[in-house]
C-alpha positions, 0 to 999 in steps of 0.5 A: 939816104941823101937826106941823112947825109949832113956833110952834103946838104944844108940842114934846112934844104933837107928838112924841105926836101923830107917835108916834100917826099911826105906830102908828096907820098901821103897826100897826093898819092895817098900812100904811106910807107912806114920805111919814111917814118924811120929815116934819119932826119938832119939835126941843127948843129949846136954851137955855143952862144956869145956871152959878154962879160958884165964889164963888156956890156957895160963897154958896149952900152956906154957907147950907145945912146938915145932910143937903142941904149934904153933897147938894149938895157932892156934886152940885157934887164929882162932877156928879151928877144929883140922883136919882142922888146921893139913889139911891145905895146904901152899897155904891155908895160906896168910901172905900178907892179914892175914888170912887162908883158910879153905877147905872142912871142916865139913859141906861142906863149905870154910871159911875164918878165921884171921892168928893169929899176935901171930902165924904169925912169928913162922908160917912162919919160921915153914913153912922154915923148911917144905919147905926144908924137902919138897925138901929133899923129891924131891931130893930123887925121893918123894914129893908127896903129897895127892890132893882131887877131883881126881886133881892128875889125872887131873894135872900130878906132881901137887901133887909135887908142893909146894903150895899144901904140908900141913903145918903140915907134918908128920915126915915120909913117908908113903904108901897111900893105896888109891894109894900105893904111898909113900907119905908124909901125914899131922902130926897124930892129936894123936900126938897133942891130947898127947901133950894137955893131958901130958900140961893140967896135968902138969899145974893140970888142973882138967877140960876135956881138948882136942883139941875141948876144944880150939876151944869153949874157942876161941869162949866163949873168943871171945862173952866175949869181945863184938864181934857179935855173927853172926861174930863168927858163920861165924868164926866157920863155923856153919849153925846155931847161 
């Protein structure tokens, strides 16, 4: 019954707590009482997200400069989660078809989202830059970088080729302790997250702005100007409208 009780307990170190009694009942002692299945299981509460007006991004992204205003172009231009715009990979951007490719995100499953216009010229003389700090690397025996699913393994020096680097690098090298490789790791998501806080200040924004906050303003923005909400959904990438 304490379980069910919201007001006494966080929602997560209920969850833990249910998770546990579970495992404790079916797999250790091998018992299963229907009565567990019909408990009340603690929901997270709903709270509204933080949209900023078009007029307030645009507050907030006249006081940023650099790498973390083309970052948050992109968050605001496609709907982006923040790990997802910093993971992206040079080959997960297409210029020629204009839009991005979003792998592995939250929820298991690619999309597919517009390359902003307004983000298309910076991001390709950006990505010159990346290139030639990439090949700086090569030159002093580094340039790798992190591949998922083991393909590092299966295809040798595939993680020094060039499509393969993130957009977003990190200013320095550092040890992978997955690997103990020195390698080069995609840009702190901190970094960005400083950046928007120091903006927001100066441009005396009074409402919570984050990172997230341009992903939900790209989304309310996007339902304002008449666009189908299915077709948002799919931007977004939720299961669910």
């Amino acid at each position: 019954t304490h379980l069910a009780e919201h007001d006494r307990v966080a929602v997560s170190t209920q969850r833990q707590a249910m998770s546990a009694i579970l495992f404790l009942y079916r797999h250790v002692l091998k018992t299963n009482f229907e009565w567990l299945d019909n408990v009340v299981r603690a929901r997270q509460p709903r709270r509204l997200p933080n949209v900023l007006s078009r007029e307030e991004v645009a507050a907030v992204l006249s006081r940023l400069e650099g790498i973390p205003q083309l970052v948050v172009l992109l968050l605001y231009g496609t709907g982006m989660r923040i790990l997802e715009c910093l993971r992206l990979r040079v080959q997960d951007v297409d210029f020629d078809l204009g839009h991005i490719t979003i792998r592995n995100p939250k929820g298991g499953r690619d999309r597919v989202t517009m390359l902003p216009d307004a983000t298309r010229d910076r991001l390709a003389e950006h990505l010159v830059s990346v290139r030639a700090l990439h090949n700086q690397d090569l030159e002093q025996g580094f340039g790798s970088v992190y591949l998922p699913h083991a393909l590092e393994r299966k295809y040798p020096h595939t993680d020094r080729e060039w499509k393969w680097q993130y957009v977003f690098p990190a200013g320095s090298r550092g040890i992978d302790p997955r690997s103990g490789v020195e390698r080069r790791h995609h840009l702190h998501e901190s970094v960005i997250r400083k950046a928007i806080y120091a903006a927001a200040r100066r441009a005396r924004i009074d409402k919570k702005v984050s990172c997230h906050t341009f992903r939900h303003s790209f989304a309310t923005h996007l339902l304002m100007a008449g666009y189908d909400i299915r077709t948002i959904q799919e931007l977004l990438g939720h299961k669910d409208v």
